[in-house]
C-alpha positions in Angstrom: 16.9 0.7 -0.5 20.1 -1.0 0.3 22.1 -4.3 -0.9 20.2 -6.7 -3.6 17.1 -4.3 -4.3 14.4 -4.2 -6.6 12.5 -1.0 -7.7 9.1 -2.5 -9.9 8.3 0.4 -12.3 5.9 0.9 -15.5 5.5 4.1 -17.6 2.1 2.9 -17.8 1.5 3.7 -14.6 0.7 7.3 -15.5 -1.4 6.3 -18.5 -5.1 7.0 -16.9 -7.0 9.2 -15.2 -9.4 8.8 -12.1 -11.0 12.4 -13.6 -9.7 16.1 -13.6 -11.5 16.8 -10.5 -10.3 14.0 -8.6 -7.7 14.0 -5.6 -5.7 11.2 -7.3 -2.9 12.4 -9.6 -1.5 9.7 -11.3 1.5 12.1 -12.2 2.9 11.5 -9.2 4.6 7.9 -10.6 6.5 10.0 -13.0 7.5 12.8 -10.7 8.7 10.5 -8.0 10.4 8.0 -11.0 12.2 11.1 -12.4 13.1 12.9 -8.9 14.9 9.2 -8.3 16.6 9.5 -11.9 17.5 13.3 -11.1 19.2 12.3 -7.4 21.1 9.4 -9.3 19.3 6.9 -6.5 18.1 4.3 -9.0 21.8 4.1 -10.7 23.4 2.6 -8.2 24.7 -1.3 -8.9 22.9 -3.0 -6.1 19.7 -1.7 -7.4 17.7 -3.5 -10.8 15.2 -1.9 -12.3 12.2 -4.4 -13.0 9.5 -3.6 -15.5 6.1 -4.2 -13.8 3.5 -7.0 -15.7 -0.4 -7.3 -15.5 -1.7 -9.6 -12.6 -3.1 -12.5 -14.0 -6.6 -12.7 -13.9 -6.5 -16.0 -11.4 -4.3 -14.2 -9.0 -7.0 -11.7 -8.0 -9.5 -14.7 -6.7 -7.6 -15.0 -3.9 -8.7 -12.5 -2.0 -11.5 -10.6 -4.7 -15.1 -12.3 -5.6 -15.9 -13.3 -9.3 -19.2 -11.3 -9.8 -16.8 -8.2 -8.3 -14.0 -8.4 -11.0 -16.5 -9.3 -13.4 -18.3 -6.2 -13.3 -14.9 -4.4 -13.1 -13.8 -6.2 -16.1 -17.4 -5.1 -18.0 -17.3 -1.5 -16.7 -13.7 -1.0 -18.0 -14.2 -2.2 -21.3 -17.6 0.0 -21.6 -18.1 3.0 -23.3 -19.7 6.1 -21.8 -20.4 6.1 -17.4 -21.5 2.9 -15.6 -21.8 2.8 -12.3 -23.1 -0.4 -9.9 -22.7 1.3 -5.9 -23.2 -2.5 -4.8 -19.1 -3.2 -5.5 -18.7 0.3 -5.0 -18.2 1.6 -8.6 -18.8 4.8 -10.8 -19.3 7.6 -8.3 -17.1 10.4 -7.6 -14.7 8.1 -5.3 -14.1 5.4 -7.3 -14.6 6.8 -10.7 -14.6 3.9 -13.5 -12.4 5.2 -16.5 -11.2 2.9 -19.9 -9.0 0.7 -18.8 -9.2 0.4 -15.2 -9.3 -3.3 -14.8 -6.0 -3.3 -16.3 -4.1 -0.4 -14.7 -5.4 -1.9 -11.3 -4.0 -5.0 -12.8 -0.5 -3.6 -13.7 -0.5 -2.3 -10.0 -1.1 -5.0 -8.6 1.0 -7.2 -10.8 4.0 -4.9 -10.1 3.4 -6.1 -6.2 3.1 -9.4 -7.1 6.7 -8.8 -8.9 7.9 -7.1 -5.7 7.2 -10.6 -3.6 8.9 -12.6 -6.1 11.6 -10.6 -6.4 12.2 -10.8 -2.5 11.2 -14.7 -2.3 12.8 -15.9 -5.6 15.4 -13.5 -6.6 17.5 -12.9 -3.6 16.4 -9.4 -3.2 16.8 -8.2 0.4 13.9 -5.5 -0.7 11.7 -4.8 -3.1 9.4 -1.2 -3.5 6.4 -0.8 -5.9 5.3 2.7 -5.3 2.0 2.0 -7.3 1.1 -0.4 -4.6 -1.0 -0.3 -1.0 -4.4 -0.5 -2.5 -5.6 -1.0 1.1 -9.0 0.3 1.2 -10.3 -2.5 -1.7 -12.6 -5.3 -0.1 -13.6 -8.6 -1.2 -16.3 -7.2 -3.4 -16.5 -3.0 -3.2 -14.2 -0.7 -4.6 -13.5 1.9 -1.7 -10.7 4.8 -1.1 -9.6 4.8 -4.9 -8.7 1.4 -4.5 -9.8 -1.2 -6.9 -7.9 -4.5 -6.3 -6.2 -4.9 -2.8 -2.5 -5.9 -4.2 -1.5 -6.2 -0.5 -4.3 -8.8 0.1 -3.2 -10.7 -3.0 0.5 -10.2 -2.2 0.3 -11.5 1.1 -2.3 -14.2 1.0 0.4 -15.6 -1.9 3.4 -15.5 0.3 0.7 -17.4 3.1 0.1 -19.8 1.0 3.6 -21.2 0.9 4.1 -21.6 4.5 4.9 -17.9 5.3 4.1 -15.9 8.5 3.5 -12.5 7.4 3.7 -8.9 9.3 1.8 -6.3 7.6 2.5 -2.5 9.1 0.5 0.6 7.0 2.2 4.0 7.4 -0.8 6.1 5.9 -2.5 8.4 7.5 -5.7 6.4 6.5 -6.4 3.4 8.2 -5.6 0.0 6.3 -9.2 -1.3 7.2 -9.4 -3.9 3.7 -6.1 -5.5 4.7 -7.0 -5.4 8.5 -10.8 -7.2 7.6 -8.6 -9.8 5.0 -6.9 -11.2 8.2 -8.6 -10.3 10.8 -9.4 -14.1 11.9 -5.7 -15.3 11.3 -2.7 -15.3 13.5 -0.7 -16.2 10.2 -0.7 -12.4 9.4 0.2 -9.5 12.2 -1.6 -6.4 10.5 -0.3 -3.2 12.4 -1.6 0.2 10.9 -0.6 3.7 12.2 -3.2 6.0 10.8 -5.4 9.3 11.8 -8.2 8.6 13.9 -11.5 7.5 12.9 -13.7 9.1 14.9 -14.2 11.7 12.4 -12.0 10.5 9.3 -12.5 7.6 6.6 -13.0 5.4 6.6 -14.4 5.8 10.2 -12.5 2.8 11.8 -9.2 1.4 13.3 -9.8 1.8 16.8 -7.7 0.3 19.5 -10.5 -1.8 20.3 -10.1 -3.7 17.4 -7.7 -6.7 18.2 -8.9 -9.5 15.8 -10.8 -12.5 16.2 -11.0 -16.3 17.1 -7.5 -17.8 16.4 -6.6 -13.9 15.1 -7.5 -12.2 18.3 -4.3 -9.9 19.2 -2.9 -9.8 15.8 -4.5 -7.0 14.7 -3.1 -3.5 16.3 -4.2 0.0 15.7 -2.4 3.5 16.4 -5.0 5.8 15.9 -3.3 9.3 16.3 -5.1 12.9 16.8 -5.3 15.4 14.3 -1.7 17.3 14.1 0.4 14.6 15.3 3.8 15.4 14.2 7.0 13.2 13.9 7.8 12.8 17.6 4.3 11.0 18.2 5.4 9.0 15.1 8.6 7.7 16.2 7.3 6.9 19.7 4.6 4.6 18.1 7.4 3.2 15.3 10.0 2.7 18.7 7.6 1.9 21.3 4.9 -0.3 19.7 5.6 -1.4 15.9 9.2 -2.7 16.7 8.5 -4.5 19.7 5.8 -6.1 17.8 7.8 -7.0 14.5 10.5 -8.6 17.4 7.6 -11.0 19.4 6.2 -11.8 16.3 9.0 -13.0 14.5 7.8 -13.2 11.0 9.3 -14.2 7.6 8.2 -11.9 5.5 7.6 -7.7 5.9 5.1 -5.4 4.2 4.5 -2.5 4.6 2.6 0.2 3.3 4.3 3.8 2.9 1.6 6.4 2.4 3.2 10.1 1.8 -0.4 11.3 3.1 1.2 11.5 6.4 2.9 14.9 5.4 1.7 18.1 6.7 0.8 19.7 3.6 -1.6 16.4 2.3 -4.6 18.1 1.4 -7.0 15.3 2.4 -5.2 15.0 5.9 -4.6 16.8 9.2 -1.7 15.1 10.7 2.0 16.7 10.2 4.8 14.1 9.9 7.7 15.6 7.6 10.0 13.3 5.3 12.0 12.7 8.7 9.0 9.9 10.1 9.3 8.5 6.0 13.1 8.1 6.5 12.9 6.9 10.0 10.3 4.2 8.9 12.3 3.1 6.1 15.9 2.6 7.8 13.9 1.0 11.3 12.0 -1.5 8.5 15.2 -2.2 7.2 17.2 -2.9 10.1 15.1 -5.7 10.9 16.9 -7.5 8.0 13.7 -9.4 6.7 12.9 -9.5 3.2 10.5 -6.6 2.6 7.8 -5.6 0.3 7.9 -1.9 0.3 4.6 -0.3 -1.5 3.0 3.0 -1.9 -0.3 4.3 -0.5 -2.2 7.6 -0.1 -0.4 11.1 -0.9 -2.2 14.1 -2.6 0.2 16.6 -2.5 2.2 15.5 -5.3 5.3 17.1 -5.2 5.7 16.3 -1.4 4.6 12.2 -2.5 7.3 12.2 -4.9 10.2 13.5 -2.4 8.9 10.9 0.2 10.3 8.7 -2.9 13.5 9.2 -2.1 13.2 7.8 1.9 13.8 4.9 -0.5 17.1 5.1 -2.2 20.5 3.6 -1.4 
């Protein structure tokens, strides 16, 4: 982070659990918060610390249907297992736990924090490591991802007159945020990710460029198994920044997933902290106010270090 930054934090992040068996660690919020602390990065004077708040309830219908968040809402509240596999909820991958609706809530409020922070506050950036949700759709849970705070986050910054890049760093591809705004030319969706021929969620081809008054806004980099930083920086120089410069937007997201690293469990690819870093200053040189959020990242000690890609 640099001049005028915001970094939108909760201890409750860490307050549930997707299950003891489950790839999802919600431990890493407070390993990455304190490995900030310890390096002295969240100190610094150009940097506030803002407490993250619930979404309200209305600010999900932009993007997520009614009967979907209702039967969130009635599964979290619920005792004992419920699970409905129409919106995607109660098995192994998208576990429903007490309190859900409103953890995925405080995530995606702490987003929704992050944009007003950069559009209202004078922030040049903002990061909410508890954000990039990007697997959510409409009206299914999918990927551990319960309420897409991007979607949300960006469909508000549409709606006042913005023109929006979106670029997704994980190593899985951003396919809720890709089918949001696939049909617009108001949003640039870019997402570096491992191929889906044979990893989920089985899309983010090339081929797919968009639709009707979208067509060409959407761009995927699928990359092989084992790609390592230099493959990374070649997209990032030779694609993703020639893009952000045509395009011309107002606004940057972006969606840092740490599942990149070569030790991810879930993953094959093999960036280091060097492609996090790289990402981060490129991002930042464009000097556009930027959303910075988390994503995917399963090894939890290597998650939190990508943390500090982030500090002054």
């Amino acid at each position: 982070m640099s001049e005028n930054c915001a970094f939108i934090y909760s201890n409750r992040f860490g307050d549930f659990c997707f299950g003891g068996n489950h790839p999802f660690k919600v431990e890493r919020f407070a390993l990455t918060h304190r490995l900030l602390c310890g390096l002295d990065l969240l100190s610094a004077p150009e940097v506030r610390i803002v407490e993250a708040q619930l979404a309200d309830e209305s600010d999900l219908h932009s993007f997520h249907h009614l009967d979907y968040l209702e039967k969130l809402k009635e599964f979290s509240e619920a005792e004992g297992r419920r699970a409905d596999f129409r919106f995607g909820l109660g098995d192994h991958e998208n576990p429903v736990f007490p309190g859900v609706f409103d953890w995925v809530r405080l995530c995606c409020g702490a987003t929704l924090e992050a944009v007003r922070q950069v559009l209202d506050e004078g922030c040049h950036c903002a990061f909410n490591m508890a954000g990039g949700w990007h697997h959510a759709h409409a009206a299914r849970a999918s990927g551990f991802s319960y309420l897409n705070d991007a979607v949300i986050a960006i469909n508000a910054m549409v709606n006042r007159g913005l023109r929006v890049a979106y670029i997704d760093l994980d190593a899985h591809h951003g396919d809720g945020v890709q089918e949001a705004f696939y049909r617009t030319d108001r949003v640039l969706t870019i997402s570096l990710h491992e191929t889906g021929k044979d990893f989920f969620p089985y899309s983010g081809f090339v081929r797919e460029l968009g639709a009707g008054a979208g067509y060409g806004y959407t761009v995927n980099l699928p990359f092989a198994p084992h790609s390592d930083d230099l493959v990374f920086e070649q997209a990032l120089r030779r694609v993703v920044m020639p893009l952000l410069h045509a395009y011309q937007p107002d606004v940057l997201v972006s969606q840092m997933g740490m599942d990149i690293l070569r030790t991810d469990p879930l993953t094959r690819l093999e960036m280091t902290t060097g492609s996090v870093e790289l990402a981060a200053r490129l991002l930042r040189r464009t000097g556009l106010p930027w959303v910075a959020l988390g994503g995917g990242g399963y090894d939890r000690l290597n998650t939190a270090r990508g943390g500090h890609c982030f500090g002054p």
